[in-house]
N, C-alpha and C positions, 0 to 999 in steps of 0.2 A: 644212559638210563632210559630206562621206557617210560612217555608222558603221561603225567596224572591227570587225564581233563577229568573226573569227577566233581573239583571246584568248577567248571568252565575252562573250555578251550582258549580262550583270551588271558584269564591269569595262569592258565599252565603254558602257555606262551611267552607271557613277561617273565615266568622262572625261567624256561629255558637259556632267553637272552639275557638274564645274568647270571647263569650259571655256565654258558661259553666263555665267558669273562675270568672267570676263573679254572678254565680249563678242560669244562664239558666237551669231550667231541664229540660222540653219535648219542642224537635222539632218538630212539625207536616209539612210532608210531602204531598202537594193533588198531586192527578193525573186527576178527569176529563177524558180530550180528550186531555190530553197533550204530555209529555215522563211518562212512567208506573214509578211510587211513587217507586219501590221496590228497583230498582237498583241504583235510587239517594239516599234510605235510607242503603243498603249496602256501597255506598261511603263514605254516613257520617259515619258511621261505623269505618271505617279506618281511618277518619280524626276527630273523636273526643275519648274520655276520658271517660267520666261520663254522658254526658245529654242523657236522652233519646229518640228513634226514633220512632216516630208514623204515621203511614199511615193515612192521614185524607184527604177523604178516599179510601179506596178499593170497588170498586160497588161489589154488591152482583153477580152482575150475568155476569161479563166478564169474571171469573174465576170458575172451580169448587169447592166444598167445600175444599176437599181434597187440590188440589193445592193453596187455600187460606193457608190451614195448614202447610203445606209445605213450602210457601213461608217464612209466620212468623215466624216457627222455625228456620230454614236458616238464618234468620234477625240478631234472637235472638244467634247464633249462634258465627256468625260475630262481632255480637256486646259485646259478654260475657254476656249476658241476659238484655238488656236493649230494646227489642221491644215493641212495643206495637202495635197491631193491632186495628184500628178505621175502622169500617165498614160501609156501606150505601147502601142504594139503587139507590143514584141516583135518574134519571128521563126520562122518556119514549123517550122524545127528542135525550138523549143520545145514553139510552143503544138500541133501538129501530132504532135511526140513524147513530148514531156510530159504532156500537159493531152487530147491526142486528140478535137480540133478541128478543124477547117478555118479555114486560115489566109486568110481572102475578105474583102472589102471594106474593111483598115484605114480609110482617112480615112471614108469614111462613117459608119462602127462611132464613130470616135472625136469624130465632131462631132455623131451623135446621141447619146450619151452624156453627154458635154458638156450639152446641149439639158436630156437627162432630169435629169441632178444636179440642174439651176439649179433646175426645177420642181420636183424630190424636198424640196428643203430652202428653196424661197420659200413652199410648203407653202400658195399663194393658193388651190389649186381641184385636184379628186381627179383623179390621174396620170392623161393621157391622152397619147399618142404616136402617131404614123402614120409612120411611117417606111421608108428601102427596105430598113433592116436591121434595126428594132426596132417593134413593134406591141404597143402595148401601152393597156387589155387583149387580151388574144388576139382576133382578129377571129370573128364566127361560121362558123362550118363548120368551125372549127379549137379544139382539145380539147375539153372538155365542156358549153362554152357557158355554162358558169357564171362567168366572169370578173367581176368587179366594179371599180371604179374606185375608189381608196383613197389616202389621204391618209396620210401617214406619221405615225403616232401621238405622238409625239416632239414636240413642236417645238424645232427645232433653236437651237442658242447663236446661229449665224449663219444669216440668209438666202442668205449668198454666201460659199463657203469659196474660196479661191482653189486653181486649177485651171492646172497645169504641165503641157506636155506634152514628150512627148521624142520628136522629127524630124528626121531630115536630108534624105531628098528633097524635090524643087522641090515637087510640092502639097502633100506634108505638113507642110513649112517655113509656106507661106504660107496655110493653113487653121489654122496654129496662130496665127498672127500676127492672124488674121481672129477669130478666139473665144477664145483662151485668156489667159487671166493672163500669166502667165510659160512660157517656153522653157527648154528643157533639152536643148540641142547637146552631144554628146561630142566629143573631140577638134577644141576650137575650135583654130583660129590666126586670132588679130585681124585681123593684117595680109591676110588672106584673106577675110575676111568680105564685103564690100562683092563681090568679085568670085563666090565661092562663091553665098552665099545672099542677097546683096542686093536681088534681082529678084523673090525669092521672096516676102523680108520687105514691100517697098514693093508686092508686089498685096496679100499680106493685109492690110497696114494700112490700103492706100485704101478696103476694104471693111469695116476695124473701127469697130465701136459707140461712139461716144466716151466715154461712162456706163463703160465698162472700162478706161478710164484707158490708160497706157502700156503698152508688152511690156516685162515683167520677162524678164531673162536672168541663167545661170545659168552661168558657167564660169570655167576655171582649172585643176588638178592639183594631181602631188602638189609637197609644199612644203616644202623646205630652206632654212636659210642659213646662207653660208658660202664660202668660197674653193671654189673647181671643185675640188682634190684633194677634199675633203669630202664636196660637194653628187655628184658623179660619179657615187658609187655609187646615190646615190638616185635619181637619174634613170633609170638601167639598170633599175631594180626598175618603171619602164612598158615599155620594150622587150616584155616577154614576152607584156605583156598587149595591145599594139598588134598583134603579130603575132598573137595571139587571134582579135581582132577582125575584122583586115585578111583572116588568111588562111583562120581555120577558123570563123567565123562563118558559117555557108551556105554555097551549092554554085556554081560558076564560074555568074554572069550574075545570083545570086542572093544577095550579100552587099550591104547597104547601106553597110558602113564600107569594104568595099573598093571599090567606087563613091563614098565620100567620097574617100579616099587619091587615087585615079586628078583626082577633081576636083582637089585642090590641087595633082597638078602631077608625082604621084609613079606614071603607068602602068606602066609597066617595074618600078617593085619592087613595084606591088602586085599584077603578075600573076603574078615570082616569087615572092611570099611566098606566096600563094595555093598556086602550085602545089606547093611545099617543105610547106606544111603541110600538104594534103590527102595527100598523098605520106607523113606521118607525120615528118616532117622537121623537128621543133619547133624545134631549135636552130639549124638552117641560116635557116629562114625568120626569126628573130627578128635572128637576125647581117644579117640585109638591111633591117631597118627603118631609115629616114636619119635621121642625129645630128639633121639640119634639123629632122626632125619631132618626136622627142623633145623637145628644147629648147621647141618652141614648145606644145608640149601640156602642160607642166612649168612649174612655178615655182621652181626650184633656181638657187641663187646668191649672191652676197653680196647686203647690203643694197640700195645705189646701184640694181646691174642689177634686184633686185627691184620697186623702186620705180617703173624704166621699163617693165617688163612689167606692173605692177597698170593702170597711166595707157594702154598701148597698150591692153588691155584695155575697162578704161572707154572708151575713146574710139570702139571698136568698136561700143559698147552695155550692155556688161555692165553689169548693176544689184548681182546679187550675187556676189562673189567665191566662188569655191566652192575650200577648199584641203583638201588633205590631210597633216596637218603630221607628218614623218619626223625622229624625233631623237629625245637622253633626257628632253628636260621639253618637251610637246607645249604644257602650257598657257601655258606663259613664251613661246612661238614665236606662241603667237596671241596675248597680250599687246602681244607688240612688232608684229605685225601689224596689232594694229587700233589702233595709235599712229599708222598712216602713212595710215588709211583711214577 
């Protein structure tokens, strides 16, 4: 599950440690433009046991390679090797308005990084990189020529922390497929996957390292049960943030979830939502997001239909369930969850 600090970080803390109790294993942690994901996933650290801590995610480019690597092992450290680092790029808006970057080269940035981690914390021989977006030490003619090639003092819990990335376009889908551990798709629908990102997945994996094992995947929503009068209202509570995404994440030609939306089949509402939200139009444009798409981005329902959407799921690929459980006893709803999983 992804943590809810909008109560506070310290009560979304004490859910997590007792909801590893009953069988939570990864908490994913975002950051955004929020408080930085690392030091709320060191707290949980201290405050839980077993489930594991995932950054979801870290931008690629608020941080350097190095100090990504640094940070995870630190993590992993804290936490007796339960890190897991999920990466991203983000979005121009952000890193460009927030952070005062240049948003250039994601999949490059994100597969030499990648490269650098492994070597940061296999810790065989002092960092060296050549890269068309990372150089590292600094080449000569470039700062003061003093660079030195360094081994991270540390040695880390793990040689190989696992490494999630979060993609939806075609090369970034299949360069994730090609290097990374696990995936981390927003706004999956199973029953779309094969047509959506199929083509993507099957180039990266013809050119994955077999020593990396399988593509872990990471999806689901949030998660009621219950009779539709019930589960209704919980499903609405994504509408607002679909049309977030869809419409006011970036500028017309320059939204990647509204370029998802369009792929699965929905052009027409995602150019109106688009333009009702840019327009300032929050409520018109979310009233246009299709029930279809809700439903299928959700896990709300009674039991039975529950069961059928875990299984369409899995069948897709998904390795991990990822829910958000809405109701008054959250940990009894993952109890009964992971009775069926």
């Amino acid at each position: 599950m992804t943590l809810n600090y909008t109560g506070g970080y310290e009560k979304a803390a004490a859910q997590v440690a007792e909801l590893e109790k009953v069988g939570l294993d990864v908490v994913w942690v975002a950051e955004a433009y929020s408080f930085d994901a690392p030091s709320v996933m060191g707290y949980l650290a201290a405050k839980t046991q077993r489930v594991e801590i995932g950054s979801a995610i870290l931008p690629i480019y608020s941080r350097t390679p190095t100090l990504i690597a640094m940070t995870a092992a630190g993590i992993d450290a804290l936490s007796g090797g339960r890190a897991v680092l999920g990466l991203g790029a983000s979005g121009p808006q952000v890193i460009e308005g927030f952070h005062g970057v240049p948003y250039d080269r994601p999949l490059a940035r994100t597969r030499e990084i990648i490269d650098i981690c492994r070597k940061v914390w296999a810790r065989e021989a002092p960092l060296t990189h050549d890269g068309a977006a990372y150089h590292i030490p600094l080449p000569e003619g470039q700062g003061t020529g003093l660079g030195k090639a360094l081994k991270i003092i540390n040695h880390p819990v793990r040689p190989r922390i696992p490494i999630w990335v979060a993609s939806l376009g075609e090369k970034n889908v299949a360069m994730t497929a090609e290097v990374a551990d696990g995936w981390l798709p927003i706004f999956f629908v199973p029953e779309k996957v094969k047509e959506v990102f199929g083509p993507s997945l099957d180039e990266g994996k013809a050119r994955r390292d077999p020593s990396l094992g399988a593509l872990q995947i990471a999806a689901g929503g949030l998660f009621a049960i219950g009779d539709e009068a019930e589960v209704a209202p919980v499903r609405e509570l994504s509408r607002p943030m679909l049309a977030l995404y869809i419409g006011g994440m970036g500028a017309k030609g320059k939204n990647f979830y509204n370029a998802l939306a369009r792929r699965y089949g929905y052009e027409r509402e995602a150019e109106e939502i688009q333009d009702l939200y840019l327009d300032g139009k929050k409520d018109e444009a979310a009233a246009l997001v299709p029930a279809e798409l809700l439903e299928a981005t959700t896990l709300c329902g009674p039991e039975p239909y529950l069961k059928e959407r875990v299984a369409a799921l899995a069948d897709a690929g998904v390795t991990h369930l990822s829910v958000n459980p809405v109701g008054p006893d959250p940990v009894a709803m993952i109890e009964r969850l992971r009775s069926w999983v």
